[in-house]
N, C-alpha and C positions, 0 to 999 in steps of 0.2 A: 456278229458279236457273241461272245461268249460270256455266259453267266459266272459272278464270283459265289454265289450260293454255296454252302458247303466245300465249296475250296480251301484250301489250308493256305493260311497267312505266313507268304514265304520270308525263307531267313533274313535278317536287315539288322544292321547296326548303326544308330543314331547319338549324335550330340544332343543333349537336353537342358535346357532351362528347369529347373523345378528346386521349389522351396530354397531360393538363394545360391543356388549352386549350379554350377557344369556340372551334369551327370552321363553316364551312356547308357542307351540303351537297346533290349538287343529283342531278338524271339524270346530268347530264354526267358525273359520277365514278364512275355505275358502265359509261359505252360502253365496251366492247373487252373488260372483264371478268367475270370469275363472281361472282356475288353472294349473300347469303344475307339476305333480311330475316326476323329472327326478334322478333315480334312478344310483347310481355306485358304485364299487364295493370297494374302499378303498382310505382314504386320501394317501398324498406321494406316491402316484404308478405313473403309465406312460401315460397310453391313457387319465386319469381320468383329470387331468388336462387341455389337450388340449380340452374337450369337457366344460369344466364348464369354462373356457377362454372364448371360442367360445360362449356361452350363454350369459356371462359376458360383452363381447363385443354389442351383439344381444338384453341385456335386455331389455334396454329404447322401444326399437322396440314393444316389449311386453307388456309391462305397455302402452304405447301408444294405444294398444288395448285393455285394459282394464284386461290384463294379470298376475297373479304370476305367481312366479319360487321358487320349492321348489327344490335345492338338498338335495338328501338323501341317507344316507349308515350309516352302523354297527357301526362308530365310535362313539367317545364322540363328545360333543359340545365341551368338552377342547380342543381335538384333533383337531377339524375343526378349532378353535383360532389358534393352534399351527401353522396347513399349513398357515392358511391364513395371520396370523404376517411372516413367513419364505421366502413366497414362491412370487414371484412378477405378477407370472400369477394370484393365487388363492387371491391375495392381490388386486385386482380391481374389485372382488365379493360384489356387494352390494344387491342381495337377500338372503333371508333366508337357512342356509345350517342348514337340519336338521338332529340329531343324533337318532339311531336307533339302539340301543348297542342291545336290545334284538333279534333286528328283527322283533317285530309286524308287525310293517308297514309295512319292505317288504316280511312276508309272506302274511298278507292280499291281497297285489297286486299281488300276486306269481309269487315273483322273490329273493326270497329266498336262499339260495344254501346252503342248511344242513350240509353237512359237510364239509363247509369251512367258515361256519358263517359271507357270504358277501350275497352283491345282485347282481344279472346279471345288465347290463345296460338295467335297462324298461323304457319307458318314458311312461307317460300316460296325457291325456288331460283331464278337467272334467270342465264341464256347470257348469254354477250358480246354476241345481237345483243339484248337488252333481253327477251330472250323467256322466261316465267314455264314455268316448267319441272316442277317440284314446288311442288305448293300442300296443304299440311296444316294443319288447323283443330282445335286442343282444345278443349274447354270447361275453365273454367281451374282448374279442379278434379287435370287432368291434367298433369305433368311429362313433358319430353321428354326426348330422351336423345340427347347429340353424336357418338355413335359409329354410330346406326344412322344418323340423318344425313348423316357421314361416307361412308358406305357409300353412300348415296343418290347424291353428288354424284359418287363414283368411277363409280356407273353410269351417269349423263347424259353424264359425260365420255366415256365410252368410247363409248356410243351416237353422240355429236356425233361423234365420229372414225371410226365403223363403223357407217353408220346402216343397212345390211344384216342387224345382227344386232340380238338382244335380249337383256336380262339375265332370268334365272330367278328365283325366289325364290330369297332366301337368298346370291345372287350375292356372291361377293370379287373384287376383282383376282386376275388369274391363272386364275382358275377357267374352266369351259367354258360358252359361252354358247348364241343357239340364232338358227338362220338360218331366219326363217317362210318356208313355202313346201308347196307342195299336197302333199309327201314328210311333212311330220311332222303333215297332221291327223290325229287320231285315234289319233295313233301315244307322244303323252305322257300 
């Protein structure tokens, strides 16, 4: 298997649900900014919801860093209309829920599941210059959580601006980080 690390988030043009409307959406919209594609495996299901709530809830947090939120799964854009007019958790989504009826997208990211024509839950992170940065894969059994996420993106950010240093486990903003170098092998 091969890592998406720093791989460049290839070209894709999608149907979109977002704020009332059919939109498209392409690469073009994510150059120059931070992005989050987070990947699930089907509207109306069970975990899927609790976790696009939890982001839901989390957004602004995100935009305030300068963040998108793309959901993404096999459905239509009609279908993402449908939960999100029905449903009261998926009805306080105000990012982008993007549709993926064929699967490019999520086999590009390889998170694909052949034959069951859904995605695993992946989330991926990706820099302004297109470059995949965090890449995590659940089996969909597993729920994710927008705060440790959050936490994720405050450290890539910081890294992109001080690529001298590293984040530790457990890393916050503010906290103290760690500068590699021949002085701390052996020494953590």
């Amino acid at each position: 298997m091969d890592t998406q690390i720093n791989s460049q988030v290839p070209e894709f043009k999608l149907q979109a649900y977002h704020g009332g409307d059919f939109t498209e959406v392409t690469r073009k919209d994510i150059e120059g900014k931070w992005a989050i594609f987070f990947f699930y495996p089907a509207d109306f299901t069970f975990v899927c919801p609790t976790e696009l709530g939890d982001m839901a809830d989390n957004y602004s947090k995100f935009q305030e860093l300068g963040v998108e939120v793309f959901s993404v799964s096999t459905d239509s854009h009609f279908t993402h209309k449908a939960w999100h007019d029905t449903s009261d958790t998926i009805g306080k989504i105000t990012y982008p829920m993007l549709a993926d009826p064929t699967g490019s997208l999520s086999r590009a990211f390889g998170v694909y599941i052949e034959d069951e024509g859904m995605a695993y839950r992946g989330t991926f992170l990706v820099n302004p210059d297109g470059e995949i940065k965090l890449a995590e894969v659940n089996d969909n059994g597993i729920g994710r959580n927008a705060d440790e996420l959050l936490r994720k993106v405050q450290a890539a950010q910081f890294i992109r601006e001080n690529p001298d240093e590293v984040c530790p486990a457990k890393w916050q903003p503010g906290a103290k980080t760690l500068k590699p170098g021949l002085d701390l092998v052996g020494k953590i």
